[in-house]
C-alpha positions as a Markdown table, in Angstrom:
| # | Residue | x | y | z |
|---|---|---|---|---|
| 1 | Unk | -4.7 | -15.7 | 14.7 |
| 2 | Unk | -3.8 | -18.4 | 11.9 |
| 3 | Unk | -2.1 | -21.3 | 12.4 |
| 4 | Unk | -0.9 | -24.2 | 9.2 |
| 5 | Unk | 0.5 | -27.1 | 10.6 |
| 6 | Unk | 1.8 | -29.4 | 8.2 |
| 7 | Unk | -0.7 | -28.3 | 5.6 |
| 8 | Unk | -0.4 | -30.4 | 2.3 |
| 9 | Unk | -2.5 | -29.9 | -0.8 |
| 10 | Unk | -2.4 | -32.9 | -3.7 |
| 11 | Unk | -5.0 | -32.6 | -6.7 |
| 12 | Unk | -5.6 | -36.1 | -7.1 |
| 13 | Unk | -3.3 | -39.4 | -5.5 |
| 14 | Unk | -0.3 | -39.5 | -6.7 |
| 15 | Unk | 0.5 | -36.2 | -8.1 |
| 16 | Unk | 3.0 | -33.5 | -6.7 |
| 17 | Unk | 1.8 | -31.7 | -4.0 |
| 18 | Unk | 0.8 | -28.5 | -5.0 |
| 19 | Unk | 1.7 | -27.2 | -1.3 |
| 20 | Unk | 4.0 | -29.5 | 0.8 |
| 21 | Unk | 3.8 | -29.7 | 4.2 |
| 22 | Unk | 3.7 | -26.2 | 5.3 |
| 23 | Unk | 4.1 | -24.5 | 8.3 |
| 24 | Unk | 3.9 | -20.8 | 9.7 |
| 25 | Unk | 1.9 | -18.9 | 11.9 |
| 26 | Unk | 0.7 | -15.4 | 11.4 |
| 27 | Unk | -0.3 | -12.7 | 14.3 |
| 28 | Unk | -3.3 | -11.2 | 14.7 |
| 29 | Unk | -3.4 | -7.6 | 12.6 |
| 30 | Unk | -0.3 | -8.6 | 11.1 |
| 31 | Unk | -0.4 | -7.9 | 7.0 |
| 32 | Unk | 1.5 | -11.3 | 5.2 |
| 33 | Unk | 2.4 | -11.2 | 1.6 |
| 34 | Unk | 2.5 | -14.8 | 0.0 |
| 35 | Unk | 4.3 | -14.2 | -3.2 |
| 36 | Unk | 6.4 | -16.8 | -6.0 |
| 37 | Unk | 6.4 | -17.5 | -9.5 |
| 38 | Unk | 3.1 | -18.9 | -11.0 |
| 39 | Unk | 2.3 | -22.4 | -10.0 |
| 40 | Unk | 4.2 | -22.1 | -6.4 |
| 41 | Unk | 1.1 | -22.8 | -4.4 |
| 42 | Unk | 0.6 | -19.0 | -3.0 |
| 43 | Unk | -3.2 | -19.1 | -4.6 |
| 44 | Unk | -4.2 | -22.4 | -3.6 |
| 45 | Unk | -2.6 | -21.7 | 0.4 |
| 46 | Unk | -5.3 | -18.7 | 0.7 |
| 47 | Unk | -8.0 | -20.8 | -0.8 |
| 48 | Unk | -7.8 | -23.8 | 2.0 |
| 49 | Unk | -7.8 | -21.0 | 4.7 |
| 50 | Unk | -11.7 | -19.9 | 3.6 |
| 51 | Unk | -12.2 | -23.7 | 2.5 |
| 52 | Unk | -12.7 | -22.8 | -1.4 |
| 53 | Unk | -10.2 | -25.5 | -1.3 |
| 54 | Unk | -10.2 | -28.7 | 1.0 |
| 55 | Unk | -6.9 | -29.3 | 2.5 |
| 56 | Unk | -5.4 | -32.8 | 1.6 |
| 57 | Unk | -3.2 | -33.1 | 4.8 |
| 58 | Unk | -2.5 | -30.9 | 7.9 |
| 59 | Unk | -4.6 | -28.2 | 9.4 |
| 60 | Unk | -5.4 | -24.4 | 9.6 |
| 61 | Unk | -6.5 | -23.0 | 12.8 |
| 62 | Unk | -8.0 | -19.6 | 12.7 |
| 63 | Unk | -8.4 | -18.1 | 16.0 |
| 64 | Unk | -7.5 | -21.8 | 17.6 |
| 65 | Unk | -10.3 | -23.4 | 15.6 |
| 66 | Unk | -9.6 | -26.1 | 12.9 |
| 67 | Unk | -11.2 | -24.4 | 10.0 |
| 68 | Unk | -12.0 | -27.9 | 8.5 |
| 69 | Unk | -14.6 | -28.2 | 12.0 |
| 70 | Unk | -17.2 | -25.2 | 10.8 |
| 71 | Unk | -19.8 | -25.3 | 8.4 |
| 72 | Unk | -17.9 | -23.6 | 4.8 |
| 73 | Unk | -20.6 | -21.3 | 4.4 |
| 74 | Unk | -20.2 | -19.8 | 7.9 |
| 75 | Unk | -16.7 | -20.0 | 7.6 |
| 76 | Unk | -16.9 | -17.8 | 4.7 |
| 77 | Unk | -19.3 | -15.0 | 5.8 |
| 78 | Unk | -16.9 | -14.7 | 8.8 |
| 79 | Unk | -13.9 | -14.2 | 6.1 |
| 80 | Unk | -13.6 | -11.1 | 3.9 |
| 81 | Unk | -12.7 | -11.9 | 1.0 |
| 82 | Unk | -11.2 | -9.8 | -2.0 |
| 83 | Unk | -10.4 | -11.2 | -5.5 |
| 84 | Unk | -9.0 | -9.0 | -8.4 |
| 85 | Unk | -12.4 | -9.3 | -10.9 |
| 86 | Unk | -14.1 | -7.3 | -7.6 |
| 87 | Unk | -17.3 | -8.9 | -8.7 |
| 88 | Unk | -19.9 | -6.4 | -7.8 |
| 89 | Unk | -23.6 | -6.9 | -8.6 |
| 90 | Unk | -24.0 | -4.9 | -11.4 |
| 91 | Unk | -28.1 | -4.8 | -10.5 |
| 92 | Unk | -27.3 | -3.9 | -7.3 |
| 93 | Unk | -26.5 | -0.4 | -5.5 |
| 94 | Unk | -23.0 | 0.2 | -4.4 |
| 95 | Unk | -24.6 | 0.8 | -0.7 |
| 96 | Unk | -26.4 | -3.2 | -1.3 |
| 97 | Unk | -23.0 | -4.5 | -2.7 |
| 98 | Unk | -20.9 | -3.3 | 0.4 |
| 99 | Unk | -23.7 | -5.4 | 3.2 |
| 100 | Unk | -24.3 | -8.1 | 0.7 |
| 101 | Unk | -23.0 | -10.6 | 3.6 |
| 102 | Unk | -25.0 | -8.3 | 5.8 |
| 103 | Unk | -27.6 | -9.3 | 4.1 |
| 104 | Unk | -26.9 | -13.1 | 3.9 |
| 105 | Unk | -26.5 | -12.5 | 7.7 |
| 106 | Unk | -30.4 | -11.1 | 8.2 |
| 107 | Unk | -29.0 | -7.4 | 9.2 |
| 108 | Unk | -32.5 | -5.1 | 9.4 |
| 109 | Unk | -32.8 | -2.4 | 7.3 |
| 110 | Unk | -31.1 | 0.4 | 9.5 |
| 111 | Unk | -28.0 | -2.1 | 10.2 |
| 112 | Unk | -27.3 | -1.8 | 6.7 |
| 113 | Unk | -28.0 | 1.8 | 5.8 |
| 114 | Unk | -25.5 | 2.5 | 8.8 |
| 115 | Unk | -22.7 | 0.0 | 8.3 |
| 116 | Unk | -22.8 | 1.5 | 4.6 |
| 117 | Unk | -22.5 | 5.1 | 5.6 |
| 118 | Unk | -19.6 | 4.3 | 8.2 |
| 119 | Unk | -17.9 | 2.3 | 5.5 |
| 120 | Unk | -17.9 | 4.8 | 2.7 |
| 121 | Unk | -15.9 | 7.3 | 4.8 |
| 122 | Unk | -13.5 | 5.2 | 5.2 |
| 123 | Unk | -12.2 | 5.6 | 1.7 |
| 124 | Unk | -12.9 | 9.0 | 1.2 |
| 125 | Unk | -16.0 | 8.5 | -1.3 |
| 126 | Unk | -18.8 | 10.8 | -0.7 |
| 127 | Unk | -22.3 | 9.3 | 0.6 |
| 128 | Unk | -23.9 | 10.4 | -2.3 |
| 129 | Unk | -21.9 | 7.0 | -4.0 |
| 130 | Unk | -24.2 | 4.6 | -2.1 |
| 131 | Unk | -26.8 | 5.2 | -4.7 |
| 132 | Unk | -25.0 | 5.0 | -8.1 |
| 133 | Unk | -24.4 | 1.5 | -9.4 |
| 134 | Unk | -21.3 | -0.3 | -10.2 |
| 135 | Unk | -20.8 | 0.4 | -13.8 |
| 136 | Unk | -21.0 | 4.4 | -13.2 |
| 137 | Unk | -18.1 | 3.9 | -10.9 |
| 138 | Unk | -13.9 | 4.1 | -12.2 |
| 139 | Unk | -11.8 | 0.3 | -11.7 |
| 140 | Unk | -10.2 | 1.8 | -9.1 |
| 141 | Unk | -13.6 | 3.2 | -7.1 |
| 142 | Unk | -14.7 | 0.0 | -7.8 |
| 143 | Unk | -12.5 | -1.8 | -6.2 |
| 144 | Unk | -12.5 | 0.4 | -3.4 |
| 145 | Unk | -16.2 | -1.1 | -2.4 |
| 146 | Unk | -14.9 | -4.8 | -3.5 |
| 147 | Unk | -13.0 | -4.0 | 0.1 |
| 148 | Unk | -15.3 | -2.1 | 2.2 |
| 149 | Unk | -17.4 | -5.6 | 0.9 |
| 150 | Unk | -15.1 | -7.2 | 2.7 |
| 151 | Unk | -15.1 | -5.1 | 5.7 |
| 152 | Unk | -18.3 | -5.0 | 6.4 |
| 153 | Unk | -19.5 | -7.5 | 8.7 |
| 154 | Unk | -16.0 | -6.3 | 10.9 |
| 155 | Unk | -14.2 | -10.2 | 10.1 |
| 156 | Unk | -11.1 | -10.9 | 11.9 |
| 157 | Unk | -9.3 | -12.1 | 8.8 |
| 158 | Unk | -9.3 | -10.3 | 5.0 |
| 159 | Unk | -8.1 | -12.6 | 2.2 |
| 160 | Unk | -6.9 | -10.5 | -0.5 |
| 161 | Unk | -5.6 | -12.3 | -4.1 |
| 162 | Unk | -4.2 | -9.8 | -6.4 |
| 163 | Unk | -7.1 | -7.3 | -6.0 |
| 164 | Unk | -4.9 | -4.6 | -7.5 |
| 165 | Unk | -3.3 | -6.4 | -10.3 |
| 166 | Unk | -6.2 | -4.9 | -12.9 |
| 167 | Unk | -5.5 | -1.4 | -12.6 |
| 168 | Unk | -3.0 | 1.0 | -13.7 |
| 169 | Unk | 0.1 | 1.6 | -12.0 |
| 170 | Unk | -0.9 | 5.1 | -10.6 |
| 171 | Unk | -4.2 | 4.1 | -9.4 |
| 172 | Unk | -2.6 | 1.5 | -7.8 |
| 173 | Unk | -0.3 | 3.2 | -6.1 |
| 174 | Unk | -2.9 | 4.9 | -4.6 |
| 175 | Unk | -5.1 | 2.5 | -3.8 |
| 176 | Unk | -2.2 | 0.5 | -2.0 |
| 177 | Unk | -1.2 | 3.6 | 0.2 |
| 178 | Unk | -5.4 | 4.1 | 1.1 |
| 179 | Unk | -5.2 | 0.5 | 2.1 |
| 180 | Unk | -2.5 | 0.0 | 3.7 |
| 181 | Unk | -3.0 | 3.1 | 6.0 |
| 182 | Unk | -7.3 | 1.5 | 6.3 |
| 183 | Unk | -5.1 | -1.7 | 7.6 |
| 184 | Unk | -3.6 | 0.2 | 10.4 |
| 185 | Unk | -7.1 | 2.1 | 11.4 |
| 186 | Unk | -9.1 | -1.1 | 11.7 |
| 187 | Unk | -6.6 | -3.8 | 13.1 |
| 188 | Unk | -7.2 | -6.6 | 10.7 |
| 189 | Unk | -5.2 | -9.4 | 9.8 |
| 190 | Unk | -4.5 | -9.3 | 6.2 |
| 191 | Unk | -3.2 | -12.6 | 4.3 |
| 192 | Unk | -2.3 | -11.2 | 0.6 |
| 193 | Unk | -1.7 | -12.8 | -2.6 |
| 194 | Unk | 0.3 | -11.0 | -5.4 |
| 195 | Unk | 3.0 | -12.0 | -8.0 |
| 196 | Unk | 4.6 | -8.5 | -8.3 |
| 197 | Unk | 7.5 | -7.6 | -5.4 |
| 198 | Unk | 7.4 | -4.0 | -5.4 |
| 199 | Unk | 3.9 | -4.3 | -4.1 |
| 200 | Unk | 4.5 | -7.2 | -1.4 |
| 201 | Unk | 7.5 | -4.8 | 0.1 |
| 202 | Unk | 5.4 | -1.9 | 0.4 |
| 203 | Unk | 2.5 | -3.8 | 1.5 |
| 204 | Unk | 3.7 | -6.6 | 3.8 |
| 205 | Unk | 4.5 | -6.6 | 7.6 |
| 206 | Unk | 5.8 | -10.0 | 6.5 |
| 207 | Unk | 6.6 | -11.5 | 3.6 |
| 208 | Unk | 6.4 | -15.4 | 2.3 |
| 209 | Unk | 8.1 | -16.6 | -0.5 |
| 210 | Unk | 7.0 | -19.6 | -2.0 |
| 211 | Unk | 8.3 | -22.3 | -4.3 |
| 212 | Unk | 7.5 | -25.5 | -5.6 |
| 213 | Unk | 4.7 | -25.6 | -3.0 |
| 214 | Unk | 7.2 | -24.6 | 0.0 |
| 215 | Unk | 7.5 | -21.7 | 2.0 |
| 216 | Unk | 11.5 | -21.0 | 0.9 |
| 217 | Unk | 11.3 | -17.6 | 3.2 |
| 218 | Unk | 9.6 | -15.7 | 5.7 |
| 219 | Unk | 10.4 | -13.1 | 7.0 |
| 220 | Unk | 9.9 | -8.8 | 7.3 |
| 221 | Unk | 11.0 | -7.1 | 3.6 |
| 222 | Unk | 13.5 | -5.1 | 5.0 |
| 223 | Unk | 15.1 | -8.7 | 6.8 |
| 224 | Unk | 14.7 | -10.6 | 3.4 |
| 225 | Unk | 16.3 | -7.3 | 1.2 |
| 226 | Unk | 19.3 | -7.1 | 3.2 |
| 227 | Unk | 19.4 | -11.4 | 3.9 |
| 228 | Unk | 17.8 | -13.6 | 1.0 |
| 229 | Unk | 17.7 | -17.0 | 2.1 |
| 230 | Unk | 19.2 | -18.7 | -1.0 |
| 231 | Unk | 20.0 | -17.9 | -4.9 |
| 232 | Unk | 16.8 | -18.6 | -5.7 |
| 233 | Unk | 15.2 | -15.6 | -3.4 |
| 234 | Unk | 18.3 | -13.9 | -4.7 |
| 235 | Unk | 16.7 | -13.8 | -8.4 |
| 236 | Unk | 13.2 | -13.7 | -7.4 |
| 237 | Unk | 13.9 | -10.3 | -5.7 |
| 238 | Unk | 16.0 | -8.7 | -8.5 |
| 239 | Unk | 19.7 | -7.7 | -7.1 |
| 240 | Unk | 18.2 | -4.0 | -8.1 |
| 241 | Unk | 16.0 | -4.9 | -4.7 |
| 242 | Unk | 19.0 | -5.9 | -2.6 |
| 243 | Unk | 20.2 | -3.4 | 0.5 |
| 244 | Unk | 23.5 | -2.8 | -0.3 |
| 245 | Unk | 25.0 | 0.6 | -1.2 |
| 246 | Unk | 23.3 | 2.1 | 1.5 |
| 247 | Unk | 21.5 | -0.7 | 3.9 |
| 248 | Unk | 21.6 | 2.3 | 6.6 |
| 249 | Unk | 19.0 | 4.4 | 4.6 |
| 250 | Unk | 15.5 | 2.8 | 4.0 |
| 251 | Unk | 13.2 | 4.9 | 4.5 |
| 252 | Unk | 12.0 | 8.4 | 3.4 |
| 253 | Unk | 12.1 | 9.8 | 7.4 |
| 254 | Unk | 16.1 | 9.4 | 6.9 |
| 255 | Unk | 16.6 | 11.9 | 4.0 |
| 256 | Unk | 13.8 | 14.1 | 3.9 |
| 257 | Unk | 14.3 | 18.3 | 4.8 |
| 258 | Unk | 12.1 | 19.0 | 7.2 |
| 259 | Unk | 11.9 | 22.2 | 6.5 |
| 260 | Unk | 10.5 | 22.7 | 3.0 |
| 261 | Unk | 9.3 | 26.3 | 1.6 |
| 262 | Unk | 5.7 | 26.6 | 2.7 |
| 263 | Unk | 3.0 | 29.1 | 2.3 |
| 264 | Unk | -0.4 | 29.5 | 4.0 |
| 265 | Unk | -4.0 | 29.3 | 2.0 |
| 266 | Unk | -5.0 | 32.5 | 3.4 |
| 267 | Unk | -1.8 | 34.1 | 2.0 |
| 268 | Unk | -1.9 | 36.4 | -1.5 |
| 269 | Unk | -0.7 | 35.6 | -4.9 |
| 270 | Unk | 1.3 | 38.5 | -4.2 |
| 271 | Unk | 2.9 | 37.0 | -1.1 |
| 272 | Unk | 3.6 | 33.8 | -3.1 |
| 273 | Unk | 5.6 | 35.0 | -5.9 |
| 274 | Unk | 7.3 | 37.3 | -3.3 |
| 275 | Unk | 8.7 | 33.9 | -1.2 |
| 276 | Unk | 9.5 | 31.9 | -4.9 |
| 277 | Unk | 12.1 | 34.7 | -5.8 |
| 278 | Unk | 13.1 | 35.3 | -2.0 |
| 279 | Unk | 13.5 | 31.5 | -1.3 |
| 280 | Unk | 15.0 | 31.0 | -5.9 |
| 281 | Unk | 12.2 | 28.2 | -6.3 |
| 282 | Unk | 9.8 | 28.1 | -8.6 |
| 283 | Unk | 6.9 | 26.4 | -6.2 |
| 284 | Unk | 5.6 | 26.0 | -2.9 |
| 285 | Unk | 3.9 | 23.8 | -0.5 |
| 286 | Unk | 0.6 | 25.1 | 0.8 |
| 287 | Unk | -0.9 | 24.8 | 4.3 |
| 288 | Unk | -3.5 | 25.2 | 6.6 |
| 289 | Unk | -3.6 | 27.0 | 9.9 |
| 290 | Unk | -2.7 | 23.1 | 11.5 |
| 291 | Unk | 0.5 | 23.0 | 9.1 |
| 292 | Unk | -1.7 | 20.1 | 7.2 |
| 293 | Unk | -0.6 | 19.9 | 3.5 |
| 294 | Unk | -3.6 | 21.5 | 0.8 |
| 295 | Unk | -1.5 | 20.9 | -2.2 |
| 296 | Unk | 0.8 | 23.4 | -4.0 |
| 297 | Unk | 1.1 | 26.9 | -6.4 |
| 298 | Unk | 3.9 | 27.6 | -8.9 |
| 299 | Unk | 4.9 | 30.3 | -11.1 |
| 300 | Unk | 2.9 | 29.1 | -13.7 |
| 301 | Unk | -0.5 | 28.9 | -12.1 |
| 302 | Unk | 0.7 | 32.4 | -10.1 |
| 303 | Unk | 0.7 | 33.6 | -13.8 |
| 304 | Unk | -2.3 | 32.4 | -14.4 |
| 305 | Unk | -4.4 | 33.4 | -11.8 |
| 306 | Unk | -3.3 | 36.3 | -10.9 |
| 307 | Unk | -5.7 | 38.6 | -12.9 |
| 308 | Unk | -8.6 | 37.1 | -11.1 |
| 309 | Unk | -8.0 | 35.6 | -8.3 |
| 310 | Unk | -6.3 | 37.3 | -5.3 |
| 311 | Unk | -5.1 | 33.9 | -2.9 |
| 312 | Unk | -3.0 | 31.1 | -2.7 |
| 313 | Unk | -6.2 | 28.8 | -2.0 |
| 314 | Unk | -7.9 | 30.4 | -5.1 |
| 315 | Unk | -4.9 | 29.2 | -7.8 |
| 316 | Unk | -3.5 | 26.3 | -6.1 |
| 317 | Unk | -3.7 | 22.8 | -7.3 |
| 318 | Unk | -5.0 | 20.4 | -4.7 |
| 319 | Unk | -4.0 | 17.1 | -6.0 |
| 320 | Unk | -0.8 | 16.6 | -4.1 |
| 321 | Unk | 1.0 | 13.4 | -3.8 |
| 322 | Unk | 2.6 | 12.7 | -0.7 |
| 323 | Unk | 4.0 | 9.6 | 1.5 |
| 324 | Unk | 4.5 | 8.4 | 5.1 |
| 325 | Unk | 8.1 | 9.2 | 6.9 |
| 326 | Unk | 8.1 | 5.8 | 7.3 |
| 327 | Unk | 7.7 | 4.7 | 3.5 |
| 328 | Unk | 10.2 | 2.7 | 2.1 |
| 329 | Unk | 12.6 | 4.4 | 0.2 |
| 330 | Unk | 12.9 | 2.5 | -3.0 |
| 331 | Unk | 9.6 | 2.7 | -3.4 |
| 332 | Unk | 8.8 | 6.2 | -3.0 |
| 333 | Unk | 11.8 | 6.6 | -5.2 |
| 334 | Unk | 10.5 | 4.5 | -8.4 |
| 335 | Unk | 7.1 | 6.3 | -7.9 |
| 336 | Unk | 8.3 | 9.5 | -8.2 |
| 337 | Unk | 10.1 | 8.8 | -11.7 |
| 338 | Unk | 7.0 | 6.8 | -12.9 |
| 339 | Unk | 5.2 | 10.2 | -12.1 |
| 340 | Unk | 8.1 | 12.1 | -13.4 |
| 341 | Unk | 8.0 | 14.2 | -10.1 |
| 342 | Unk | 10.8 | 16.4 | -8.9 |
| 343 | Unk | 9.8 | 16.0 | -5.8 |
| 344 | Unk | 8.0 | 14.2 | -3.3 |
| 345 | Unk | 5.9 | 15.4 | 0.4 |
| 346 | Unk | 5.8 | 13.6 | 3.7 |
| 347 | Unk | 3.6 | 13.9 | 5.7 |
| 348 | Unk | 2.0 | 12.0 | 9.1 |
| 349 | Unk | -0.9 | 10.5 | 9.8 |
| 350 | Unk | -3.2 | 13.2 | 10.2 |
| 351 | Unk | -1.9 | 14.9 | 6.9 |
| 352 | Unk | 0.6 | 17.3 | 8.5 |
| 353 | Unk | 3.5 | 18.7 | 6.4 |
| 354 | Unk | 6.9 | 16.5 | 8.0 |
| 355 | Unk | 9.0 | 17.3 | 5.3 |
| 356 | Unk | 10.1 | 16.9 | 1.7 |
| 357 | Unk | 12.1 | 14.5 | -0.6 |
| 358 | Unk | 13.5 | 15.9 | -4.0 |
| 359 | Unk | 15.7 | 14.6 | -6.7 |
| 360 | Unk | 18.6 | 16.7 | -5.5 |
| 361 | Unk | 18.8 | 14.9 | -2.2 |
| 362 | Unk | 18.3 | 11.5 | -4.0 |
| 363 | Unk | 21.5 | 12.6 | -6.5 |
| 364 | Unk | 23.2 | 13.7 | -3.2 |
| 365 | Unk | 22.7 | 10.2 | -1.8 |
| 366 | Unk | 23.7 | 8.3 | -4.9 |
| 367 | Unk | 26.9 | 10.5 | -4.7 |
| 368 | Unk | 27.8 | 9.5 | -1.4 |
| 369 | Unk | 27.4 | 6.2 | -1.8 |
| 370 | Unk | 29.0 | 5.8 | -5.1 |
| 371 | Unk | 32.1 | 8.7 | -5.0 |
| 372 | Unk | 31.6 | 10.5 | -1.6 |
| 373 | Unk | 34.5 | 8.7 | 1.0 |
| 374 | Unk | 36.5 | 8.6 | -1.5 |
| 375 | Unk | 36.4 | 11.8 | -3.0 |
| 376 | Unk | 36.7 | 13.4 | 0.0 |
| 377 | Unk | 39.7 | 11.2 | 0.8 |
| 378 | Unk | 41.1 | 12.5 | -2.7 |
| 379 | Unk | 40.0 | 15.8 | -2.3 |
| 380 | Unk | 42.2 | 16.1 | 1.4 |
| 381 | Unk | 44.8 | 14.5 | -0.2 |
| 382 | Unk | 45.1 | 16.5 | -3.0 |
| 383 | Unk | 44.6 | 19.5 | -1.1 |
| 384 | Unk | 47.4 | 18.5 | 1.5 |
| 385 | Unk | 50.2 | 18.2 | -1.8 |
| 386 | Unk | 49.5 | 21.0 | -2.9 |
């Protein structure tokens, strides 16, 4: 899908290379991370793919084509591209600002209106939005149609530098979840800038870490966790990031119940404070008919409601946060304490209930890993003394 081959990039003769002769090739609908410290050349390698910057030596091939062989204008409009400043047209609609390349490319009215229409599902905004304008949208709604922008004329290739590096950390988290599940739905390749790690090993299919202007690994997260090329990847990572009490668990799949207290919408307020002080919990998940997760009720909004409504969909709070069973651990783990949740859902890709993670089994875990063999050991032997 995208090829560098000895790509070098020097801002005037004589002056260190800002990217030294680098090599990789990424797969089509694969998601790469380029990630370093600032300077390292991640920014300037995304630029000469698009041709916002000329390569000084080398080549890039996108879909077996030297890129340095088509007209940059063309090459551009056949490239999404998404920056962190979004840059909407604040004149325009949001419907004109996602086909503004549709547009460049001569699409007739209809084209547009449906292009528009199919892209705003896609990020769960209601039609209604292709009419407002960009200031009456939130950051992170805006940024949401800086992608579908991207998406629109169906390109092969998405560049992507730091587009969520403006927002705050729980819109974020969000918006990275939407997107990365949007990746797996429409089989683009994705090449993504960003200087924070948490996001490139929750994002990334592969990750490149870059140095000096050279590539000093690439490789899956879960290969460079557990195997950091050198000291220097060592301390870029964080040892906090490193596999090592428990390289067997990574991901949320491995340590969830999956069998979590659940109550139906349909179901009474009556039934649902019945099932808290059956099960001795003070909430519950709620469900559909198709076990697909609605959000959840406690005590509290039981207490409430109670007086005027009479069921579970009537009192229950909707806005549930929930992750992937094959989410990476860590980071479902620091999410949940930036939230301050005791909890967190899984669910699949069609929103059904899987299971659930809570701070108990996470305490469980660290007490394994830390105390558990030999506790038991001491625990046996102690018992065997006596």
């Amino acid at each position: 899908m995208l090829a560098f081959k000895n790509v070098t990039k020097r801002f005037g003769s004589g002056t260190k290379p800002a990217v030294n002769n680098l090599n990789l090739s990424i797969e089509k609908g694969e998601f790469v991370v380029f990630i370093g410290p600032s300077g390292c050349g991640k920014t300037t390698t995304m630029k000469m793919i698009n041709r916002l910057i000329d390569t000084t030596d080398g080549e890039i091939k996108v879909n077996g084509e030297d890129v340095t062989q088509k007209d940059p204008v063309q090459l551009r409009r056949s490239i999404g591209y998404v920056i962190q400043q979004i840059g909407l047209i604040p004149h325009m609609t949001v419907a004109e600002n996602i086909v503004l390349v549709g547009s460049l490319l001569k699409w007739d009215k209809e084209k547009k209106e449906k292009r528009a229409k199919e892209l705003i599902k896609l990020v769960n905004l209601p039609e209604s939005y292709l009419e407002r304008y960009p200031h009456e949208l939130s950051g992170g709604q805006q940024q949401r149609i800086g992608v579908l922008r991207a998406l629109a004329a169906d390109p092969p290739l998405i560049l992507m530098d730091e587009p969520f590096g403006a927002l705050d950390p729980i819109t974020r988290d969000s918006l990275q979840d939407e997107f990365k599940k949007l990746q797996k739905e429409v089989d683009k390749t994705i090449v993504f800038v960003t200087h924070d790690m948490d996001e490139a090993i929750k994002l990334g299919d592969k990750i490149v870490i870059m140095n000096e202007g050279e590539i000093v690994q690439a490789d899956t997260p879960e290969a460079i966790l557990r195997h950091p090329a050198n000291e220097f990847v060592e301390d870029f990572i964080g040892k906090d990031r490193l596999l090592q009490s428990r390289p067997d668990v990574t991901t949320v799949e491995q340590i969830m119940n999956a069998n979590p207290i659940t109550i139906n919408t349909d179901e009474t307020l009556k039934d649902a404070i019945q099932k808290m002080r059956a099960k001795r919990v003070d909430s519950l998940l709620v469900i559909d008919g198709e076990h697909k997760l609605q959000g959840y009720i406690d005590v509290e909004m039981v207490d409430l409601h109670y007086r005027t409504s009479t069921y579970v969909h009537e009192a229950m709070n909707t806005q549930e946060y929930a992750v992937q069973k094959d989410s990476l651990l860590r980071d479902t783990v620091h999410k949940m304490l930036r939230r301050g949740s005791p909890y967190v859902t899984v669910v699949d890709a069609s929103n059904r209930l899987q299971g659930i993670v809570t701070r108990a089994t996470l305490a469980d875990m660290v007490y394994d890993t830390i105390w558990g063999d030999g506790i038991t050991t001491e625990v046996a032997t102690a018992g065997a003394n006596d």
